[in-house]
Legacy VTK file of the C-alpha trace (Angstrom):
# vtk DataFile Version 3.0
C-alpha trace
ASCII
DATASET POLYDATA
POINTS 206 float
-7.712 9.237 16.449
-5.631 7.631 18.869
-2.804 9.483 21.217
-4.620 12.681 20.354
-1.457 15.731 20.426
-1.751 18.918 22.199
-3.820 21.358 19.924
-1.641 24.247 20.250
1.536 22.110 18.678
3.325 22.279 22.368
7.277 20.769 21.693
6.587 20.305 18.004
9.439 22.484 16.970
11.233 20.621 19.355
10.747 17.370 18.149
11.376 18.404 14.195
14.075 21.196 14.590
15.214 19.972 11.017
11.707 21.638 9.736
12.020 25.145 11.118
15.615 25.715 11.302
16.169 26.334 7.982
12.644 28.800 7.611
13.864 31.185 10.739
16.993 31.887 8.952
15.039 33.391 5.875
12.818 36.691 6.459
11.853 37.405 2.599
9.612 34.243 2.193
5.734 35.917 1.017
4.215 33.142 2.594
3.426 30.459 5.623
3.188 27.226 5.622
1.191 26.391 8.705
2.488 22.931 10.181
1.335 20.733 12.623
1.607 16.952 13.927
-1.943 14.475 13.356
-1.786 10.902 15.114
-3.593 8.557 13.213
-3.538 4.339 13.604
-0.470 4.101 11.432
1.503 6.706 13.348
2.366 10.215 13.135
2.064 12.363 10.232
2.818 15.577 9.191
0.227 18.170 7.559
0.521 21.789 6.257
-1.474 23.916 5.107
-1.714 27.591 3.450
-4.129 30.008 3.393
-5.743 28.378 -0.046
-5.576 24.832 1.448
-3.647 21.399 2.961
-0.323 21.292 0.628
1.151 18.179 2.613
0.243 15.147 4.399
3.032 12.503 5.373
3.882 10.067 7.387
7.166 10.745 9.473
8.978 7.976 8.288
8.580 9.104 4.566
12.436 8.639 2.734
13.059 11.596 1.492
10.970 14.085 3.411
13.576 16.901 4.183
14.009 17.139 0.434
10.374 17.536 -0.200
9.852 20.282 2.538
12.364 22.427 0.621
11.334 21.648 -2.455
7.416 22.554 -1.370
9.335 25.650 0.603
10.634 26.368 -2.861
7.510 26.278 -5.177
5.482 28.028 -2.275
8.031 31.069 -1.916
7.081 29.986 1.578
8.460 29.443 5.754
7.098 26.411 7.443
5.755 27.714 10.634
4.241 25.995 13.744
0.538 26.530 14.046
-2.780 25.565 12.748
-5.221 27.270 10.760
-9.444 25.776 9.319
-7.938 23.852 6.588
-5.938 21.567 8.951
-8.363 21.674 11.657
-10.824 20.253 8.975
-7.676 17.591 7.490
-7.755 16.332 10.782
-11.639 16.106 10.918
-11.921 14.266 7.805
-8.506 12.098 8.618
-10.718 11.062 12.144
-13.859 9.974 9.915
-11.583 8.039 7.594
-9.746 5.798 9.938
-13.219 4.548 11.532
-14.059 3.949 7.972
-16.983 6.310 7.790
-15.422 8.479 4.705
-14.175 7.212 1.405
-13.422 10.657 -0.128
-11.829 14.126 1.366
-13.242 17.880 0.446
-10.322 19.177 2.722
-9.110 22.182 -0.296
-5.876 21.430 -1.562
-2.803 23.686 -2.585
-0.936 21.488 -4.677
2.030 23.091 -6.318
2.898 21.499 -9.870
3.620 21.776 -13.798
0.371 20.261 -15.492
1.742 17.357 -16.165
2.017 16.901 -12.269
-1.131 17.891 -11.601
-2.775 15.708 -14.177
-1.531 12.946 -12.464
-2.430 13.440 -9.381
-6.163 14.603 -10.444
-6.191 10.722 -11.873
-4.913 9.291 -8.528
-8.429 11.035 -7.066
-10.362 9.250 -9.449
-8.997 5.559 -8.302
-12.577 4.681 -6.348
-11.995 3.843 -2.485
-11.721 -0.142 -2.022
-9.942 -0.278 -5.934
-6.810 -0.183 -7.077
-5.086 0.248 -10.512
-1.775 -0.306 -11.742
0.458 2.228 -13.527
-0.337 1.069 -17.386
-4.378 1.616 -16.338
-3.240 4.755 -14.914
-1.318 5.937 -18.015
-4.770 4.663 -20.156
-6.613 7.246 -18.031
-4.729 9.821 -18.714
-4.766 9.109 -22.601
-0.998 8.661 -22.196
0.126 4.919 -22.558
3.926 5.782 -23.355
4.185 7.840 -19.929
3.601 4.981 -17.343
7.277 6.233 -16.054
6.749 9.384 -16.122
3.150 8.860 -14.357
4.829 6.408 -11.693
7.506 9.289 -11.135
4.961 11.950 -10.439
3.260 9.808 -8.495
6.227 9.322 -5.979
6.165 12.957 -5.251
2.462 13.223 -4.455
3.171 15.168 -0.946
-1.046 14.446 0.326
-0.678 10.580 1.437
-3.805 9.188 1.613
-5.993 11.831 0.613
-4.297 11.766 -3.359
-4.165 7.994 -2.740
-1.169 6.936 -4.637
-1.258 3.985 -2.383
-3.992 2.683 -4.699
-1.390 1.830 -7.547
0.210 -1.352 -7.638
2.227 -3.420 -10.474
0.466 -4.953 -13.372
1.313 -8.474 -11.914
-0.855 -7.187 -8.800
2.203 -6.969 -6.696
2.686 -4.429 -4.196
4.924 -1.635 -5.566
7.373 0.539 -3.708
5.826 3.330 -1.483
7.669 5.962 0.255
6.566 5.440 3.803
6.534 1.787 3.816
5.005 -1.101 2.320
3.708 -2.196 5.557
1.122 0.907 5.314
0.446 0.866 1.600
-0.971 -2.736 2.322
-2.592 -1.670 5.571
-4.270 1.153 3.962
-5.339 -0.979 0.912
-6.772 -3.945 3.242
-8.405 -1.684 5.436
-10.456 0.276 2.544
-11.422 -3.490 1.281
-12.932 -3.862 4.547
-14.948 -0.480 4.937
-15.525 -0.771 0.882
-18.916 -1.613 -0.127
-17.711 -2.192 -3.726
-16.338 -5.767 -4.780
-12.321 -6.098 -3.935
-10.495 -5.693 -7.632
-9.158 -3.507 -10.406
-10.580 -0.658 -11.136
-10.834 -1.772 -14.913
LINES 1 207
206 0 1 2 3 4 5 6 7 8 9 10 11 12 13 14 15 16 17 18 19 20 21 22 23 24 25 26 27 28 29 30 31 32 33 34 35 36 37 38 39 40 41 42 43 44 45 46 47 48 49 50 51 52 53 54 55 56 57 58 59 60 61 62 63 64 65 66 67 68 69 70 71 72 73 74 75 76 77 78 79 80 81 82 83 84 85 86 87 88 89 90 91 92 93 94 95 96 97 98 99 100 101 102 103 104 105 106 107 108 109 110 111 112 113 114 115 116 117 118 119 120 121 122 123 124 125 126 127 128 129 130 131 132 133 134 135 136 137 138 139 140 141 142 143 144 145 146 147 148 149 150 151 152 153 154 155 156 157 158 159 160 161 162 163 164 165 166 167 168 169 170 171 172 173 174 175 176 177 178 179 180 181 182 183 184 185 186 187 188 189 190 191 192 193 194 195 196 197 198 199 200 201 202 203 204 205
């Protein structure tokens, strides 16, 4: 990627004081969150990762994101500490090979903290093929739940793996672009560039 960062994190709790603040001031977490900074063509993002796997991947610019660190803090019983560990050293791997276009799906493992309902949704939002998109009716259809396209589009706001759970594959029935929480400057980015590295024909996915 471009602007490669220092490996060992150096100034990253510096630069996002708002991140570790708030873990140094609690001792009785069972848990680390490992975080670190990945540049990639669209800018920084953040990515952590415990011992099972990545649990987040956003962008900096994502509304909302000191809320969803304590909430993932929360679910984890977990600190958010500087540092690295295999799982992000093979996010960033697999991040590299997907921004030359050379990989359309991620085995990175995941830790992805939810109800069922939660993580049914975001198991669908794996299934949307690189190149495609859906909207939020046909994504509701796949999950044999047509009355939930609310709930589904809900849930799909707090998908904390951008990119890799690709909720930027959803868009309105009308084909419009719909909101995303980074930006809709990189939802259509993303989208356009995985219609140019996609050897499947530009559409819907039904």
């Amino acid at each position: 990627m471009n602007n490669k960062l220092p490996s060992d994190n150096t100034g990253f709790a510096e630069r996002y004081p708002w991140i570790f603040e708030k873990s140094s001031s609690s001792s009785d977490k069972k848990a680390n969150i490992k975080m670190t900074e990945l540049s990639t063509p669209l800018g920084l993002m953040l990515a952590g990762a415990t011992s099972k796997g990545v649990c987040l991947l956003e962008f900096t610019n994502r509304i909302r994101l000191e809320e969803e660190f304590i909430e993932l803090q929360r679910l984890l019983d977990a600190d958010m500490v500087v540092g690295r560990n295999a799982h992000l050293d093979q996010l960033e791997n697999e991040l590299t090979e997907y921004f030359v276009g050379n990989r359309k799906t991620f085995s990175v493992p995941l830790h992805t903290p939810g109800n069922d309902f939660s993580q049914a949704v975001w198991k669908t939002l794996q299934q949307i093929p690189y190149g495609k998109t859906c909207s939020y009716k046909e994504q509701a259809e796949m999950m044999n739940n047509p009355k939930a396209i609310r709930a589904i589009a809900s849930t799909n706001g707090r998908n904390r793996l951008a990119i890799i759970v690709p909720c930027h594959r959803v868009i309105g029935s009308d084909g419009k672009m719909t909101g995303y929480a980074a930006g809709i400057d990189k939802k259509k980015w993303l989208l356009q560039f995985e219609r140019n590295n996609s050897e499947i024909e530009e559409g819907y996915l039904f």
